[in-house]
N, CA, C and O atoms as a MOPAC input file, in Angstrom:
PM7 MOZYME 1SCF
protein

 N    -20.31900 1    -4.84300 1     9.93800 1
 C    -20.20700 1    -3.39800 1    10.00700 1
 C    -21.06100 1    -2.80500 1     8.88900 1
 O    -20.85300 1    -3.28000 1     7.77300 1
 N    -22.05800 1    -1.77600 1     9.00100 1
 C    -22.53100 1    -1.30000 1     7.84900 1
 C    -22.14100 1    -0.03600 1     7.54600 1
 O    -21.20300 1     0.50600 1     8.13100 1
 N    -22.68700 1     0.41500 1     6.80400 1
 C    -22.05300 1     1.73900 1     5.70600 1
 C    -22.02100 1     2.80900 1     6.63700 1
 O    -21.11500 1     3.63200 1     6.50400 1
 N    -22.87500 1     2.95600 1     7.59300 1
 C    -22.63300 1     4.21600 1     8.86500 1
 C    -21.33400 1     4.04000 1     9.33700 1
 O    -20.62400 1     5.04500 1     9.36600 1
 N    -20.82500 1     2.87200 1     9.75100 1
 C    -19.70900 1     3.13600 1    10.67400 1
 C    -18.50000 1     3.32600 1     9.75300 1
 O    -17.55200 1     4.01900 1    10.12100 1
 N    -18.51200 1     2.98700 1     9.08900 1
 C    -17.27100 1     3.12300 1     8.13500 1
 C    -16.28900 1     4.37500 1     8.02200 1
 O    -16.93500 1     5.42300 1     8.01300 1
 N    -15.19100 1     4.52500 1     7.95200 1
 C    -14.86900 1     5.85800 1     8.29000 1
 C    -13.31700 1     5.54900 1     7.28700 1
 O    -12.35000 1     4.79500 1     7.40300 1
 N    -13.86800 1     6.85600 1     6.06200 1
 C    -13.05000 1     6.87700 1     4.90000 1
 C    -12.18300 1     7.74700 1     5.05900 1
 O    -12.37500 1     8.96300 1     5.05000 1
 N    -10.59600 1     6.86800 1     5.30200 1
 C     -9.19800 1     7.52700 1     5.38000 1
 C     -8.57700 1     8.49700 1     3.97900 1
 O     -8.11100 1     8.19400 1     2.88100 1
 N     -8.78200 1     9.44000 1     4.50000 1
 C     -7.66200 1     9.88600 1     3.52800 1
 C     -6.25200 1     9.34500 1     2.87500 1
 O     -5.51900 1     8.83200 1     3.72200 1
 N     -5.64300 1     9.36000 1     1.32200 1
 C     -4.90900 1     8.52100 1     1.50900 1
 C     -3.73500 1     9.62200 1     0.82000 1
 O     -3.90200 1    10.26300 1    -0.21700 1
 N     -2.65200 1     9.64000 1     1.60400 1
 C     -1.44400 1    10.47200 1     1.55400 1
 C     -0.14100 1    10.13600 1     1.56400 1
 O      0.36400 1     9.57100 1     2.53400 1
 N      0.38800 1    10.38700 1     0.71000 1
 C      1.91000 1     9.86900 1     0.67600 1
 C      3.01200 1    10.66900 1     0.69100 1
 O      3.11300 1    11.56800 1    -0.14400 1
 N      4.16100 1    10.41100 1     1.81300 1
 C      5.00000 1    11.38300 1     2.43400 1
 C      6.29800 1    10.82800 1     1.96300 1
 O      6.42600 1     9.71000 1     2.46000 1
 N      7.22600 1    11.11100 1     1.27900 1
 C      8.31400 1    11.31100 1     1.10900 1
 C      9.97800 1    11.33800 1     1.39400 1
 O     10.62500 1    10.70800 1     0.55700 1
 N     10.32300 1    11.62700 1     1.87400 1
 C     11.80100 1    11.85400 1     2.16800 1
 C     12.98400 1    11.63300 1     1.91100 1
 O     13.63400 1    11.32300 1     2.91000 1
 N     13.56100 1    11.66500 1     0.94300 1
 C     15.22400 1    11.16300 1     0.52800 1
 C     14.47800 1    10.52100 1    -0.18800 1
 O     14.70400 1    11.40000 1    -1.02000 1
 N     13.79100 1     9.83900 1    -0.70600 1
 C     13.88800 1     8.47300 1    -1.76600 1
 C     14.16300 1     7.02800 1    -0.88200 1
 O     14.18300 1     5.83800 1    -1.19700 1
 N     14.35800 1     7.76900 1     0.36700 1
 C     14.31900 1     6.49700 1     1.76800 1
 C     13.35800 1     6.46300 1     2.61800 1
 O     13.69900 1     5.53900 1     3.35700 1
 N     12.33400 1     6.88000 1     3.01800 1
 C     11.20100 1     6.71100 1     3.53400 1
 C     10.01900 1     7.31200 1     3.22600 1
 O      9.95700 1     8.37600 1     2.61000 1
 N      9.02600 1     6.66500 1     3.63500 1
 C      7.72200 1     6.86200 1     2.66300 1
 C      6.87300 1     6.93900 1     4.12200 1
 O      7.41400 1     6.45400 1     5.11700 1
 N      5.75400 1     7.45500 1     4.21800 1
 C      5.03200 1     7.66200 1     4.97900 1
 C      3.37200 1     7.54700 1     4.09500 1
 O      2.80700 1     8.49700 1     3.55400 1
 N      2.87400 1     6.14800 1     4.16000 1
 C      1.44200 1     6.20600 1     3.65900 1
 C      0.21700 1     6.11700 1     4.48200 1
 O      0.13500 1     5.34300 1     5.43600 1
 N     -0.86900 1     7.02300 1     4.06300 1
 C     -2.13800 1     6.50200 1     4.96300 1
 C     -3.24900 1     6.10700 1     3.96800 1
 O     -3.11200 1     6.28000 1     2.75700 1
 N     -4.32500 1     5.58500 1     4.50700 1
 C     -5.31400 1     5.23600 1     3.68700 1
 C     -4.78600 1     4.04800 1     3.44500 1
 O     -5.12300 1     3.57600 1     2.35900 1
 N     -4.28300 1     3.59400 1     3.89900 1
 C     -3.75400 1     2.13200 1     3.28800 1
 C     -4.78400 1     0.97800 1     4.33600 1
 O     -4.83500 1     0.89700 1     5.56300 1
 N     -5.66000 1     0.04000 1     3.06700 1
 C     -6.47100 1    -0.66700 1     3.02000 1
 C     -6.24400 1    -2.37000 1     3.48800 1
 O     -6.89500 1    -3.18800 1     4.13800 1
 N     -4.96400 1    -2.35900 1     2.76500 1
 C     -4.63800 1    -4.03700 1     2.61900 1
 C     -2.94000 1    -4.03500 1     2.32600 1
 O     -2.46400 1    -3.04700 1     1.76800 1
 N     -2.13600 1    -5.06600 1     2.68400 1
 C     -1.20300 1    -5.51800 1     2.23900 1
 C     -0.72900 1    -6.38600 1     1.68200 1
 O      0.11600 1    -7.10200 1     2.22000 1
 N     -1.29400 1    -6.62000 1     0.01100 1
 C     -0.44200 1    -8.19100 1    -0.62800 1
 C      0.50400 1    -9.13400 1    -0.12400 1
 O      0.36300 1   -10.18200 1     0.50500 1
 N      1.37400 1    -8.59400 1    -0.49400 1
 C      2.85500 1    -8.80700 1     0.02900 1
 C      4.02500 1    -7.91900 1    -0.44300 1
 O      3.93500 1    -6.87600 1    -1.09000 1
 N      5.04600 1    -8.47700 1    -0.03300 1
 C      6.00100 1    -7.32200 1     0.29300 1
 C      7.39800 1    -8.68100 1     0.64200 1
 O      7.39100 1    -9.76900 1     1.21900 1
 N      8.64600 1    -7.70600 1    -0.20500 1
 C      9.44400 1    -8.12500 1     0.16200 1
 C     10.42100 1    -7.16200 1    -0.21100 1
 O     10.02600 1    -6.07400 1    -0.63100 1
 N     12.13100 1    -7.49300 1    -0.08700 1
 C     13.15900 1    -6.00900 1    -0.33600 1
 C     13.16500 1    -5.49200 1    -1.29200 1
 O     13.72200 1    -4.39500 1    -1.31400 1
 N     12.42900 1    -6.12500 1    -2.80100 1
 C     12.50400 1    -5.56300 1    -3.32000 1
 C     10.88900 1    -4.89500 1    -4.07500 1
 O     10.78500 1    -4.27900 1    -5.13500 1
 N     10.25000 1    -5.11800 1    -3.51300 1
 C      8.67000 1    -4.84500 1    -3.92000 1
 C      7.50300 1    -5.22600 1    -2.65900 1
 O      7.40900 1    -6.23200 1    -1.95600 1
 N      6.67500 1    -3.97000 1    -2.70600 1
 C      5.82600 1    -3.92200 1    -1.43900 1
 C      4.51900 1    -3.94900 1    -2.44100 1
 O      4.59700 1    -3.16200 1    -3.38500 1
 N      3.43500 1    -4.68000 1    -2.36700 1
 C      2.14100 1    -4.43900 1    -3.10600 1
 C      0.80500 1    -4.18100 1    -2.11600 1
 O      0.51600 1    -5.19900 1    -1.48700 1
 N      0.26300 1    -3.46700 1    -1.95000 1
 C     -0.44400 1    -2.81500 1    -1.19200 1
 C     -2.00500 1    -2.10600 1    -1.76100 1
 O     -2.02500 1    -1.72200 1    -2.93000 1
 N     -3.01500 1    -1.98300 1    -1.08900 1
 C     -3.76200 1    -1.65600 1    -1.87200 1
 C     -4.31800 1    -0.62400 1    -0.68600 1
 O     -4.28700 1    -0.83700 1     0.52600 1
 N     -4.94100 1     0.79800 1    -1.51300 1
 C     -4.87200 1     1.91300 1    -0.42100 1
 C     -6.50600 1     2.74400 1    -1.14500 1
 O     -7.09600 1     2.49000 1    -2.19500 1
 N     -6.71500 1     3.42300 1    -0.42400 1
 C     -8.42500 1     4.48700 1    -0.61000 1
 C     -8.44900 1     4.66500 1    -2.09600 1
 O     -9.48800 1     4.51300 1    -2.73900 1
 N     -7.14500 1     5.03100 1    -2.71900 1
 C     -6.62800 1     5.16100 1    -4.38500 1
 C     -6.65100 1     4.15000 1    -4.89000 1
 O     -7.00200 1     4.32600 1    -6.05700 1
 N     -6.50400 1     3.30700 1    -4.72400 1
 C     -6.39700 1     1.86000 1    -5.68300 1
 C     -5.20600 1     1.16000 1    -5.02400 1
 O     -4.57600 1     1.53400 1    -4.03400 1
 N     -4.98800 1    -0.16800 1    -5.93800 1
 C     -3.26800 1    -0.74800 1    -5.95700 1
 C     -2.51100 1     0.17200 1    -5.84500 1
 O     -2.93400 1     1.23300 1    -6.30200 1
 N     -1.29300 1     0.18400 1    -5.29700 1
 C      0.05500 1     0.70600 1    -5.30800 1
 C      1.35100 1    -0.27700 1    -4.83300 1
 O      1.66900 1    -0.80300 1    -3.76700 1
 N      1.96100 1    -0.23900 1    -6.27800 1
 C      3.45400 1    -1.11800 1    -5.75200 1
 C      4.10100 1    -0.00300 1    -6.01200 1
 O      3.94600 1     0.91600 1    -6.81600 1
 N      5.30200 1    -0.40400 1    -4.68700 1
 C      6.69500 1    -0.18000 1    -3.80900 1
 C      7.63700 1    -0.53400 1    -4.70800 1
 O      7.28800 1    -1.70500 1    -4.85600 1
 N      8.75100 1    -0.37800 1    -5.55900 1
 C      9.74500 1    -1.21800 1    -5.73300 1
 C     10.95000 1    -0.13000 1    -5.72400 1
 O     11.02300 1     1.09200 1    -5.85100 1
 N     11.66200 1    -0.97000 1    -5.55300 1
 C     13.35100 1    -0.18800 1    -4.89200 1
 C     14.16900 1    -1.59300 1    -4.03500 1
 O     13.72800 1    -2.73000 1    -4.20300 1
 N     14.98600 1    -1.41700 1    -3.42200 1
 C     16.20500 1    -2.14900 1    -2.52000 1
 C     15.92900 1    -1.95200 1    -1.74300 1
 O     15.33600 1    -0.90000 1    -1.50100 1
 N     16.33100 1    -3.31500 1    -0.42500 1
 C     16.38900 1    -3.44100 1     0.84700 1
 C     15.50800 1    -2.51200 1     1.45800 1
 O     15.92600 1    -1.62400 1     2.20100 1
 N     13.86300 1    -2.73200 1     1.08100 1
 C     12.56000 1    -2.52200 1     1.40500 1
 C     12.31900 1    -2.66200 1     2.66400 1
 O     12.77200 1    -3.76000 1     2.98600 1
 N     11.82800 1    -2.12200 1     3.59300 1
 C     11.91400 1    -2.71600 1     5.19600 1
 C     10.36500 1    -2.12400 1     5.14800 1
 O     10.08800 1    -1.38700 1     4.20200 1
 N      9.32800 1    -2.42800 1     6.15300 1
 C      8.45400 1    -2.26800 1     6.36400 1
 C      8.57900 1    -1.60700 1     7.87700 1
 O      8.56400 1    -2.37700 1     8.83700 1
 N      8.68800 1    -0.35300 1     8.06500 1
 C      9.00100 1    -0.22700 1     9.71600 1
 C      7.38700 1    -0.42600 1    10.58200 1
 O      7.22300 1    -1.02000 1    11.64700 1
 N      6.73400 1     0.00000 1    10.06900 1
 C      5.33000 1     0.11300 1    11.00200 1
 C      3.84700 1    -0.06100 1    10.16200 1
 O      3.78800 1     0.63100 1     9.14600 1
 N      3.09800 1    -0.58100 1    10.34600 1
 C      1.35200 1    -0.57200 1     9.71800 1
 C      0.56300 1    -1.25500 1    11.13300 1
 O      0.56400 1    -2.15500 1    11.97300 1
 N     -0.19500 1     0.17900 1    10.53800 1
 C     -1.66100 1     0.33000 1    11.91100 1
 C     -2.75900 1    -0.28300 1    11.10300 1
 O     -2.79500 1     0.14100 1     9.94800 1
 N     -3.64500 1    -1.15300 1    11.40900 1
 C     -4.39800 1    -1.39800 1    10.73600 1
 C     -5.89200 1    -0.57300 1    11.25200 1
 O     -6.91000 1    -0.42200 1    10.57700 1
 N     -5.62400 1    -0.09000 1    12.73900 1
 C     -6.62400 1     1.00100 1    12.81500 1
 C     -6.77600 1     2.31900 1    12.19400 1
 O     -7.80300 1     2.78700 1    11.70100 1
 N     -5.54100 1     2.88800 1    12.29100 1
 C     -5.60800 1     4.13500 1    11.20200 1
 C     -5.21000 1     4.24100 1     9.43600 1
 O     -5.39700 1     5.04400 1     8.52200 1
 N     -4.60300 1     2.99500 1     9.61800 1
 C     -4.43700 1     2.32300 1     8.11200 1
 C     -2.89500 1     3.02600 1     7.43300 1
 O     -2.67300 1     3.12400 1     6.22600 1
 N     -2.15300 1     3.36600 1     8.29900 1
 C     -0.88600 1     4.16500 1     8.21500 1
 C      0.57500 1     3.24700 1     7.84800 1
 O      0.86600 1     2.23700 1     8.48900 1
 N      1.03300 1     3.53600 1     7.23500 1
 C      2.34000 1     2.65200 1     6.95300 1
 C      3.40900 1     3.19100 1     7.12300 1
 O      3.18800 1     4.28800 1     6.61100 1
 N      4.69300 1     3.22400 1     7.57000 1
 C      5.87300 1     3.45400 1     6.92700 1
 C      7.09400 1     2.97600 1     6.50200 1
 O      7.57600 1     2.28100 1     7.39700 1
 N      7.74100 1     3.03400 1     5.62600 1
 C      8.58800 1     2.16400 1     4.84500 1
 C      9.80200 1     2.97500 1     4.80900 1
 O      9.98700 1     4.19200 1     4.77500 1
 N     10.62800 1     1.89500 1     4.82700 1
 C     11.93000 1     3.03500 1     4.70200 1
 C     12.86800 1     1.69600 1     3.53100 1
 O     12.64600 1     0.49000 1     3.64000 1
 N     13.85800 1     2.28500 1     2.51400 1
 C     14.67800 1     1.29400 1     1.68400 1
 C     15.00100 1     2.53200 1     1.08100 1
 O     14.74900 1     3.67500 1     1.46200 1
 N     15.80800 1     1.97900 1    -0.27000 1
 C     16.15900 1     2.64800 1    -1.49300 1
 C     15.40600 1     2.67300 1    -2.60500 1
 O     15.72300 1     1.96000 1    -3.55800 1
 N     13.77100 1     3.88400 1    -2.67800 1
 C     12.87600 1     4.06600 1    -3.44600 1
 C     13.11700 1     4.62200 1    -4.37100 1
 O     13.50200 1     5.78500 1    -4.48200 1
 N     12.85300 1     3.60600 1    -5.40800 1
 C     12.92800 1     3.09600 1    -7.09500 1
 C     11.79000 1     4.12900 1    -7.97300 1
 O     11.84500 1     5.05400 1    -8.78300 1
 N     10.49300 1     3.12400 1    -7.06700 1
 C      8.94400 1     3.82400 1    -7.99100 1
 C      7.92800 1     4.09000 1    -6.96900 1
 O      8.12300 1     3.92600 1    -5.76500 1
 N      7.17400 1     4.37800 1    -7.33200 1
 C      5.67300 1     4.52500 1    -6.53100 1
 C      4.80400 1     4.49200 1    -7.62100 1
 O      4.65800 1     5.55300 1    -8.22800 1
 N      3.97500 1     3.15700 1    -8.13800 1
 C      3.35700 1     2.53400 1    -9.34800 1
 C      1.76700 1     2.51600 1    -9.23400 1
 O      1.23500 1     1.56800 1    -8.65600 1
 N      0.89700 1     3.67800 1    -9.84500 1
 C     -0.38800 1     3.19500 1    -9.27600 1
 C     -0.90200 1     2.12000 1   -10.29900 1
 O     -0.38300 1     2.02200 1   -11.41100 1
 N     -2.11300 1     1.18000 1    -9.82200 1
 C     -2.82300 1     0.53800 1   -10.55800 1
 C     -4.53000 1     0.67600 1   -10.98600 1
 O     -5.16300 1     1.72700 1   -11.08400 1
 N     -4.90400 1    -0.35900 1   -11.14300 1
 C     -6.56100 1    -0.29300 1   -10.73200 1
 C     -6.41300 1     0.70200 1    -9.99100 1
 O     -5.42800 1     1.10200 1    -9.36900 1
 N     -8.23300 1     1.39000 1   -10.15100 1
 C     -7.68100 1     2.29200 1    -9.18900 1
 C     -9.48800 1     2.11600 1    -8.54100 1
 O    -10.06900 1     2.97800 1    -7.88100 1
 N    -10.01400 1     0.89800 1    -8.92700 1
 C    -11.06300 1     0.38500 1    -8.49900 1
 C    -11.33900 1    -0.92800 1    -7.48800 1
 O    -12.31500 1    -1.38500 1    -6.89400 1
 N     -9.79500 1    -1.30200 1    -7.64400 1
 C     -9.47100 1    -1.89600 1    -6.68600 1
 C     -9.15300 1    -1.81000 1    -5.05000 1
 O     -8.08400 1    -1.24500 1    -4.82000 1
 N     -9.63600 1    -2.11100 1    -4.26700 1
 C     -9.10600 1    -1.73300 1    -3.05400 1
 C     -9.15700 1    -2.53100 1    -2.15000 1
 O     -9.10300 1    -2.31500 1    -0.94000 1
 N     -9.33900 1    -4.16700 1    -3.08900 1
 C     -9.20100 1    -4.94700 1    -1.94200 1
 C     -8.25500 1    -6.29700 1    -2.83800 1
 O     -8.02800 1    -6.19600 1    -4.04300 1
 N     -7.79100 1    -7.49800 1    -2.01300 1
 C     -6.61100 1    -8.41100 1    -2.25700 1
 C     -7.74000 1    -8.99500 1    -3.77400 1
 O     -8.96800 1    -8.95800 1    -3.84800 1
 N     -6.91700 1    -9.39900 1    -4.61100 1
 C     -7.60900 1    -9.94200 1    -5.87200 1
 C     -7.45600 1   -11.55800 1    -5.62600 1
 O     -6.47500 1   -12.16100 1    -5.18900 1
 N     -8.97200 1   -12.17000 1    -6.12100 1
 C     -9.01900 1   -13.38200 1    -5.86000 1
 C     -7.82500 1   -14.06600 1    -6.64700 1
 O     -7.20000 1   -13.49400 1    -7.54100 1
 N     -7.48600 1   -15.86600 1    -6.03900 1
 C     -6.55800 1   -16.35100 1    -6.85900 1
 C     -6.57300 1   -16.83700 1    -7.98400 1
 O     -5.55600 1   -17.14400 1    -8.60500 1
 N     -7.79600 1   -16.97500 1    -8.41400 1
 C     -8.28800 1   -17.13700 1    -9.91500 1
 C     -7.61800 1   -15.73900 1   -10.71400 1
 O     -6.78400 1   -15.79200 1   -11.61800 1
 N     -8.19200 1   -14.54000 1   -10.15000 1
 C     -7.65900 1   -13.49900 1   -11.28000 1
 C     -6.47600 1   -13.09700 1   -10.92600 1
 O     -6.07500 1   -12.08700 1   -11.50500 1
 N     -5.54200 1   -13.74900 1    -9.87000 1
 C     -4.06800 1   -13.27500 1    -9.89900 1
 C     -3.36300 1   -14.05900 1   -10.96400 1
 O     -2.33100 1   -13.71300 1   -11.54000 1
 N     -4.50900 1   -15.89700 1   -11.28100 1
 C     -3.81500 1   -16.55300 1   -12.36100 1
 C     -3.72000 1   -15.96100 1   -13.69600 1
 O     -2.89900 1   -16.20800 1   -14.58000 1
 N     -4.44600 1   -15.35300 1   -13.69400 1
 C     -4.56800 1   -14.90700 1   -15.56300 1
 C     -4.45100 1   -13.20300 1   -15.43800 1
 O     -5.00500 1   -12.60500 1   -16.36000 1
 N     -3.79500 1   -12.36800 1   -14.40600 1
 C     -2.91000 1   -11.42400 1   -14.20900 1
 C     -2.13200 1   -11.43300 1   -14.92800 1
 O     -1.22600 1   -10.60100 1   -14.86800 1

């Protein structure tokens, strides 16, 4: 794919109760479990952490997520990052 077709998502994060989250622009998914989702989105890294984390839906065409649990944080990182980090630099992370 080259740089023409590419088509840069906006990346937005939706809210509700502290129980569901609605993200777009979302690039990649680390991993994820109930209590931490790591994700990397148009913004950089972003970890999830809170309770009984559920992942209800991710489009990987529109790059859309939504999550529903008991939300703790919303943690940005790198913010030059936007793709999975090799396993060499997750060792010395």
């Amino acid at each position: 794919m080259n740089d023409e077709n590419k088509i840069v998502k906006a990346h937005n994060i939706i809210m509700e109760d502290r129980k569901f989250l609605t993200i777009s622009g979302v690039t990649d998914v680390d991993n994820f479990d109930e209590k931490e989702i790591l994700l990397y989105t148009q913004a950089g890294e972003l970890t999830i952490t809170g309770k009984n984390l559920h992942v209800n839906s991710m489009s990987v065409e529109t790059g859309e997520m939504t999550i529903e649990g008991d939300i703790w944080a919303l943690n940005y990182g790198d913010k030059d990052r936007r793709s999975p980090v090799s396993f060499v630099r997750k060792l010395f992370r």
